[in-house]
N, C-alpha and C positions, 0 to 999 in steps of 0.2 A: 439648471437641470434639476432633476428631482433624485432625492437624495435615495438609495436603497438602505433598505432597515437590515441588521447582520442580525443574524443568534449564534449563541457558539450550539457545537456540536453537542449531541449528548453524548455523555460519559458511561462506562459502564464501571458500575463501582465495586473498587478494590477495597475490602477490609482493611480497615487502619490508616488508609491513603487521605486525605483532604478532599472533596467533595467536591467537583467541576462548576458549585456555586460560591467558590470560595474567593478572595480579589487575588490577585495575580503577588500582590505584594506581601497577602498573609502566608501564601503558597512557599515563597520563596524567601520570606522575611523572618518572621519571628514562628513560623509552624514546617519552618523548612528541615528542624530535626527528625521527620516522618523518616527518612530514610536513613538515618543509624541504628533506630531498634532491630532487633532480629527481624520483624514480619518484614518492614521495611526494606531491610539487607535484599533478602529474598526472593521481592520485587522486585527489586532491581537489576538482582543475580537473571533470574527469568528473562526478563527484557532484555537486558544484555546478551545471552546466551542462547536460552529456549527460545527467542523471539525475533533473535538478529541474527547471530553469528550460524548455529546451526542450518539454521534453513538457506540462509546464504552458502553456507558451505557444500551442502545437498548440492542446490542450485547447480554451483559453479564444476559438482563433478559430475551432475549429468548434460551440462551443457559442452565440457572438456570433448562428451564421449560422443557428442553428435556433430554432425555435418556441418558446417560452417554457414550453407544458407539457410538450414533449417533450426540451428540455433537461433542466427538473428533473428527469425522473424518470432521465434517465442520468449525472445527478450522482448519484444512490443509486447508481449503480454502482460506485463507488469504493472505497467501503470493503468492498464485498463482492469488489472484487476485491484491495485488499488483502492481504487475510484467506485468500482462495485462494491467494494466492501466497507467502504467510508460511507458510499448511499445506505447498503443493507443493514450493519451494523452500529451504526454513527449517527445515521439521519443526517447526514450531509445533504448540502444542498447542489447540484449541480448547474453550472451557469448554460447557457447557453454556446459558449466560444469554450469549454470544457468538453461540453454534449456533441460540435462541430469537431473538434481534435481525435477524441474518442472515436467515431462513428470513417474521419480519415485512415485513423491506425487499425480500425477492423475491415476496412475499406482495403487499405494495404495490405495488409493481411490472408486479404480470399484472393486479391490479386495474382499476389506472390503464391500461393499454395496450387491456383488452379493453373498457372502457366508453369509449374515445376510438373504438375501431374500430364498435363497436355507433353510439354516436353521429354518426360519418361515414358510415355506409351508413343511419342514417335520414336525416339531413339529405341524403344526395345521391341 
């Protein structure tokens, strides 16, 4: 079979961080003190917090305060926003069986929204 050629994603670049052309082994090996200086810390404070936990936290209390089918199905949203934002921001590439999955869970998605909305104007 014929081989596919990969590239990594682009990076978008943090001051003082190591450069998304850098090998994997310098990253991690001998320039992996990037993240004990202060700007470093920082970073990581961010990603950690600003970037993970907070918005996770959002998340999980306005999913708390909504309807149980109507949550689920904006948990599908996640990875399809992901995915858009890995394309938009990343220059990701998206496969084909990516493009298939995606296009099911929005598929899913109108599904479920238009037979909840059919459903509530018969019952009401």
């Amino acid at each position: 079979g014929s081989s596919a050629s990969r590239t990594a994603p682009a990076a978008i670049p943090i001051s003082g961080l190591p450069s998304s052309s850098t090998s994997r082994d310098s990253v991690f090996g001998s320039t992996a003190g990037w993240f004990a200086d202060p700007h470093g810390l920082r970073v990581v404070a961010y990603l950690a917090v600003g970037a993970t936990v907070l918005p996770y936290l959002i998340w999980i209390r306005g999913i708390a305060s909504t309807a149980p089918a109507l949550a689920t199905t904006l948990t599908l949203t996640e990875p399809l926003t992901a995915t858009l934002l890995g394309l938009l921001l990343l220059d990701e590439t998206v496969t084909p069986l990516a493009s298939t999955g995606a296009g099911l869970i929005a598929l899913g998605m109108l599904l479920t929204v238009t037979e909840a909305a059919r459903l509530s104007r018969r019952s009401g």
